[in-house]
C-alpha positions in Angstrom: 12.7 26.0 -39.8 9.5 25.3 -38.3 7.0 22.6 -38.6 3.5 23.4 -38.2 1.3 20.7 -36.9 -2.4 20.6 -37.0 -5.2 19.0 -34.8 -5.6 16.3 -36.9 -2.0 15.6 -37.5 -1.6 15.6 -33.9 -4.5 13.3 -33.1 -3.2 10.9 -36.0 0.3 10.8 -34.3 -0.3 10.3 -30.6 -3.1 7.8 -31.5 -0.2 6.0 -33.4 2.1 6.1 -31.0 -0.6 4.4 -28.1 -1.3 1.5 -30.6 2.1 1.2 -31.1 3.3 0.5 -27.7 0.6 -1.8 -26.9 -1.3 0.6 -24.1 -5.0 0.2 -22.4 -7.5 2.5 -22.5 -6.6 4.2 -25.6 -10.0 5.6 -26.5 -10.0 8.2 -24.0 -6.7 9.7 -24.1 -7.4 9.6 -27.8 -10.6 11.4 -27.6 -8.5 14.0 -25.1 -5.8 14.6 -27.8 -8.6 15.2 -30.1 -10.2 17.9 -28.3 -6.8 19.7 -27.4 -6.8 18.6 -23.6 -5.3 16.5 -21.2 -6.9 13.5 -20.3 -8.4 12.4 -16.9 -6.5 9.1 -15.2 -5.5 6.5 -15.5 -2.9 7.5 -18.3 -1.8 4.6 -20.7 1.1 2.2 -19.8 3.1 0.0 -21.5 5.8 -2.2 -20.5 9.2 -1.0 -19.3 12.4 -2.5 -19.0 13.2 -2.3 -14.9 16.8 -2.7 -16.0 16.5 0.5 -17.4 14.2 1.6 -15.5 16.8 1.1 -13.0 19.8 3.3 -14.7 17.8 6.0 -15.4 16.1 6.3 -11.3 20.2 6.2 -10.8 20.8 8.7 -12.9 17.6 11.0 -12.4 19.1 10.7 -8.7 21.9 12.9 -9.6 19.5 15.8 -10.9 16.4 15.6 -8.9 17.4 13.4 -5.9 15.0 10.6 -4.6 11.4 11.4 -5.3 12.0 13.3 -8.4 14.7 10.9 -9.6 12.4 8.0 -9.4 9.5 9.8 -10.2 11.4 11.4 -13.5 12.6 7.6 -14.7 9.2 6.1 -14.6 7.7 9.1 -16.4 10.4 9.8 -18.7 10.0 5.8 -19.6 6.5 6.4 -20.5 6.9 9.7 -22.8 9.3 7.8 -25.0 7.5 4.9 -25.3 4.1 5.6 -25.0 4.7 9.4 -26.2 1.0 10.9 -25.0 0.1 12.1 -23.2 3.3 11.7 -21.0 4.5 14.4 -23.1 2.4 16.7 -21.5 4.1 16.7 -18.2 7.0 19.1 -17.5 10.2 17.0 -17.7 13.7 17.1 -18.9 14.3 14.5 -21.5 16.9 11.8 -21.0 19.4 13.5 -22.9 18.6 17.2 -21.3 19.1 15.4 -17.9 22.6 13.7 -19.1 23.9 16.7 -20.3 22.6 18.4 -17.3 24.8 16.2 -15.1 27.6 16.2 -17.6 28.2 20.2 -17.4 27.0 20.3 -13.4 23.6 22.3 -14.2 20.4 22.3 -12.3 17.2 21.5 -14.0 13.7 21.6 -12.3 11.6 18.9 -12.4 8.1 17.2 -10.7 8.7 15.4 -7.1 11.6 17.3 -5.9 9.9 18.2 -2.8 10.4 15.0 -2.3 14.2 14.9 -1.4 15.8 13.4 1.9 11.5 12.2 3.0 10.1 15.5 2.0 12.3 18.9 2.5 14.9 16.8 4.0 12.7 16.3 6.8 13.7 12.5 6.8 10.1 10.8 6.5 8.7 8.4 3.7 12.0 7.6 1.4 11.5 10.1 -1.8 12.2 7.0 -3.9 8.8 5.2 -2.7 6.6 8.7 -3.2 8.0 9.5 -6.7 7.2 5.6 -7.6 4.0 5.6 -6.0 2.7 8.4 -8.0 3.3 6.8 -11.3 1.1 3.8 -9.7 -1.6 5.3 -9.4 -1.1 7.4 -12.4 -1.3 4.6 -14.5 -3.9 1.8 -12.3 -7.4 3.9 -11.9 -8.9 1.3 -9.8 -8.0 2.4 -6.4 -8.3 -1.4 -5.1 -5.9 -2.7 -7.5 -3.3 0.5 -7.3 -3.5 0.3 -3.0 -2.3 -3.5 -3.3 0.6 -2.4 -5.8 1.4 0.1 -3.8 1.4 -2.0 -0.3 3.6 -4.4 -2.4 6.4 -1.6 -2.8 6.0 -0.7 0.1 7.4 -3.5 2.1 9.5 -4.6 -0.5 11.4 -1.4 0.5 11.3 -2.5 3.9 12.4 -6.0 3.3 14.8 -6.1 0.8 19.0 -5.7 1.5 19.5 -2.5 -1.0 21.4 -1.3 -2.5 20.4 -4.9 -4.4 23.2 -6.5 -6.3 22.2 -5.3 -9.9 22.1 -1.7 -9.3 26.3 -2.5 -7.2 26.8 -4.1 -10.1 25.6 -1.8 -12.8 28.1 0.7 -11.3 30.9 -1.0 -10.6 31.1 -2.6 -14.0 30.0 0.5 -16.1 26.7 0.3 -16.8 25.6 3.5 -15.4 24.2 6.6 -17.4 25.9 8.7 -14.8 29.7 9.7 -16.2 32.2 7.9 -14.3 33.9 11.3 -13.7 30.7 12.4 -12.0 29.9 9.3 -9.5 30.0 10.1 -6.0 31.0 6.2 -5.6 32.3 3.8 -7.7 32.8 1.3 -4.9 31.0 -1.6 -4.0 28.7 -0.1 -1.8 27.1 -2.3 1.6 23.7 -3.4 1.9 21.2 -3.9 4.5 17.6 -4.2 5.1 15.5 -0.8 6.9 12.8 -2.8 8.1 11.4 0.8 7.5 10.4 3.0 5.0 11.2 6.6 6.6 14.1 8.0 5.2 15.6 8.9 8.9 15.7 5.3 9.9 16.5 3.8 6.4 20.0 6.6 5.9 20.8 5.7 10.0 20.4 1.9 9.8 22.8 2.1 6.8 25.1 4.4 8.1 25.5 2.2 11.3 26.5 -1.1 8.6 29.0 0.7 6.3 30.3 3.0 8.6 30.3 5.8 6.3 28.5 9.5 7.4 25.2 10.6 6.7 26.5 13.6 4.6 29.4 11.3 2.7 29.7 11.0 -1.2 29.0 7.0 -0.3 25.7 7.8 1.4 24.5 9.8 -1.7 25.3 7.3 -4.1 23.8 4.4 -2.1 20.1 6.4 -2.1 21.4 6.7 -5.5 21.6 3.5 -6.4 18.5 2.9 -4.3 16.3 5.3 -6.4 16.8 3.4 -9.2 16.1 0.0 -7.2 12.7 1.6 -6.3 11.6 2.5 -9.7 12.9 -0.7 -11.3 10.4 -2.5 -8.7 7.7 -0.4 -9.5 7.8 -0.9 -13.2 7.9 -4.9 -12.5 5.1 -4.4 -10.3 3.6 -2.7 -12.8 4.4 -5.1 -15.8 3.1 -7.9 -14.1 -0.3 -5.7 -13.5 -0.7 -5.2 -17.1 0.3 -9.2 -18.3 -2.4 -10.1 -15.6 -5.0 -7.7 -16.1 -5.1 -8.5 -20.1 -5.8 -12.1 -18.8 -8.4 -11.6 -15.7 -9.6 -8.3 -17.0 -10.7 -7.8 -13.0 -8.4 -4.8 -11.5 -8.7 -6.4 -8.4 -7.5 -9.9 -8.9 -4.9 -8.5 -11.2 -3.1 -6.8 -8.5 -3.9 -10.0 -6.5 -2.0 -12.0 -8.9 0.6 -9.7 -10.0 2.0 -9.1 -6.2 2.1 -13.0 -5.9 4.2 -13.2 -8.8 6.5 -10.0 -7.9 6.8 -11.6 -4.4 8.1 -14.9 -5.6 10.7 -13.4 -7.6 11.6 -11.2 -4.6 12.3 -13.6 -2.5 14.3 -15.6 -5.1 16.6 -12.7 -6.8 16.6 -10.0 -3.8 15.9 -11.4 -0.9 12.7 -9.6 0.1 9.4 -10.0 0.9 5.6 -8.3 0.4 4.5 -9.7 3.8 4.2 -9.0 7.3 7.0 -9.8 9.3 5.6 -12.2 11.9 6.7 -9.9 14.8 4.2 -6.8 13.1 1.6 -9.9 12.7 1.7 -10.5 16.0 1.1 -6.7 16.9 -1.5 -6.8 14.6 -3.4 -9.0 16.4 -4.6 -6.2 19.0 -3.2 -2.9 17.7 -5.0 -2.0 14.1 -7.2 0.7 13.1 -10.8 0.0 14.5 -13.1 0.9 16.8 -12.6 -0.4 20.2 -9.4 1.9 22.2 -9.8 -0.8 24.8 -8.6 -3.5 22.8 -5.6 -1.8 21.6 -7.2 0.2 18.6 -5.7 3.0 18.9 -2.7 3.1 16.0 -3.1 2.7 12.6 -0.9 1.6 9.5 1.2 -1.2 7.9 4.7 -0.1 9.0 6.8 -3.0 10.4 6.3 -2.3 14.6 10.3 -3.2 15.3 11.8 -0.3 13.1 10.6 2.0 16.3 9.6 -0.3 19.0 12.7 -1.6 19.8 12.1 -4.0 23.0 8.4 -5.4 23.2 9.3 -8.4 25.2 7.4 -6.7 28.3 4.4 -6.2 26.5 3.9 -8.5 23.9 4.0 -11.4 26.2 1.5 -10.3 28.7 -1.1 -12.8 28.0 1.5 -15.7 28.0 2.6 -15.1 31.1 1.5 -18.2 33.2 2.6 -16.1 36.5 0.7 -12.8 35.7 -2.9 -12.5 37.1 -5.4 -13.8 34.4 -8.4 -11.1 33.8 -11.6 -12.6 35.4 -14.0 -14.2 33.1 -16.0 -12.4 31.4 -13.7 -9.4 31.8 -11.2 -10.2 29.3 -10.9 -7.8 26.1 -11.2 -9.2 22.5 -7.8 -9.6 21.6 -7.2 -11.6 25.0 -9.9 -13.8 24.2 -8.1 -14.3 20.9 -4.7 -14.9 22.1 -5.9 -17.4 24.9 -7.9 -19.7 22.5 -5.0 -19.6 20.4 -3.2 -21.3 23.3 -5.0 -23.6 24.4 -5.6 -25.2 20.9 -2.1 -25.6 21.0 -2.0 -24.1 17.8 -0.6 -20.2 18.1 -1.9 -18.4 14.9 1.2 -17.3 12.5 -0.1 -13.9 13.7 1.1 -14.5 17.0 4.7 -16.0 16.1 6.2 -12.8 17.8 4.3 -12.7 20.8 5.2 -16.3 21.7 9.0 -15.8 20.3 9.0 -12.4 22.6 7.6 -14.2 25.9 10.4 -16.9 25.4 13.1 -14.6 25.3 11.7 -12.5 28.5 11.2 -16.3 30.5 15.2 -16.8 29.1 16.1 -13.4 30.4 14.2 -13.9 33.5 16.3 -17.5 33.9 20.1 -15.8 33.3 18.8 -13.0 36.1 18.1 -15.4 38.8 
């Protein structure tokens, strides 16, 4: 038996269902629905669970991998609360992906390009590009969504994940995945990237549990991980919304809603939004601008250890009270930053790393002689 709906039904219901759940901007993906198309961005939100948010990232892990795992729980989260337009997108429902998993099928889905830092080629983690995509999906001001998405960023970097809840919500069955079907149902090791490539993340870890890159314990850790992303996300997102219907300023909505994420970070994970004072102190000379002399030649937010391994030799230079000081006038801006600095007395929190790596390279310089 069919059911034949018309226009007007269909305007009545997904107008219903947006009022329902509480979303913004209403009037245009209502005036969309109305006119039989699909509405432009920002799509309406309303606020998820990241506990659930979390169980289903794990589970859309075992279907679509990283990207399209995290990607497919955020979404999927939004078409059955929200219902449009997030029913226009091409997704499995929860219970196509279960059963999916259940019998060992395939389904295709959005993202899944994504897998292993796109094609496997071990770049950005899949589980921050699916997440990042419902961000700005769902924040139109470019402004607020490029703080959010700075935010999850280095939370990825920061935080020891697997985190304890998503451990937890396997160990003591919680999951959506089958027990029968886990690759792990161990207590799986944590530790923290300090990166948010996929090559360095899976080989940091690898090096802490011991376990192979191609092991069942692997898998389920990104697993697990997935569904850590996208339950980050949607608190990143929740607090967006809760501060945006206060401020109504997109801007100082982000502002205040990474403040708030960061806090509980750092009390319930362990992680932070911020710069670690090392990168700070790289930051000082090395940023995107427009003078190559003064060391503006790179560009980007990732944290400088997870590839620089030794900067002792270099990030010293201008400490060094027995290296030749550049004549006056001669010295670059960043020089002229550093030295002031110093002789205030007073070394910027920017500079924490330099000073940290110049006393370890006057320590090693001590044990040599």
């Amino acid at each position: 038996m069919s059911v034949k709906i018309t226009r007007r039904g269909f305007l009545k219901t997904a107008t219903a269902s947006l009022l329902a759940a509480g979303v913004l901007r209403l009037a245009p993906a209502a005036e969309a629905a109305e006119q039989g198309k699909t509405p432009e961005l920002p799509w309406p939100y309303a606020r998820l669970d990241p506990e659930e948010v979390r169980r289903l990232g794990h589970l859309g892990y075992y279907q679509f991998e990283c990207a399209g795992g995290a990607f497919w729980a955020l979404a999927v989260s939004l078409q059955e609360k929200v219902g449009y337009p997030w029913t226009l997108l091409p997704i499995p429902s929860r219970e196509e992906v279960l059963n999916a998993v259940k019998q060992g099928k395939h389904l295709h889905s959005l993202f899944q390009y994504g897998y292993g830092g796109t094609v496997g080629w071990g770049t950005l983690c899949g589980s921050l590009n699916g997440s990042l995509a419902v961000i700005q999906m769902v924040v139109g001001e470019h402004k607020a969504w490029d703080k959010l998405g700075k935010a999850l960023m280095r939370t990825y970097e920061s935080t020891p994940l697997p985190t304890k809840k998503s451990n937890e919500m396997v160990v003591n069955g919680r999951a959506l995945v089958p027990p029968n079907k886990l690759k792990s149902k161990k207590w799986l090791p944590s530790n923290v990237s300090g990166s948010t490539l996929c090559h360095v993340s899976v080989g940091k870890w690898c090096e802490v549990s011991g376990y192979a890159s191609g092991s069942k314990e692997r898998s389920e850790r990104c697993g697990r991980l997935t569904g850590d992303i996208a339950a980050f996300a949607a608190m990143l997102l929740n607090e967006y919304f809760d501060a945006y219907s206060r401020v109504r300023n997109a801007e100082k909505a982000a502002e205040e809603a990474v403040a708030r994420f960061t806090e509980m970070l750092k009390k319930e994970y362990g992680g932070d939004t911020r710069l670690s004072p090392t990168t700070a102190s790289c930051r000082v000379c090395h940023y995107k601008g427009k003078v190559y002399e003064d060391g503006q030649f790179t560009r980007g937010f990732l944290e400088c250890e997870a590839c620089h391994r030794d900067m002792r030799p270099h990030a010293h230079t201008f400490f060094n009270p027995g290296a030749a000081a550049p004549a006056p006038g001669k010295e670059t801006a960043s020089q002229r930053q550093l030295q002031e600095a110093a002789v205030a007395g007073s070394i910027a929190s920017a500079a924490i790393g330099a000073v940290a790596g110049f006393a370890a390279a006057k320590a090693s310089e001590k044990k040599s002689e």
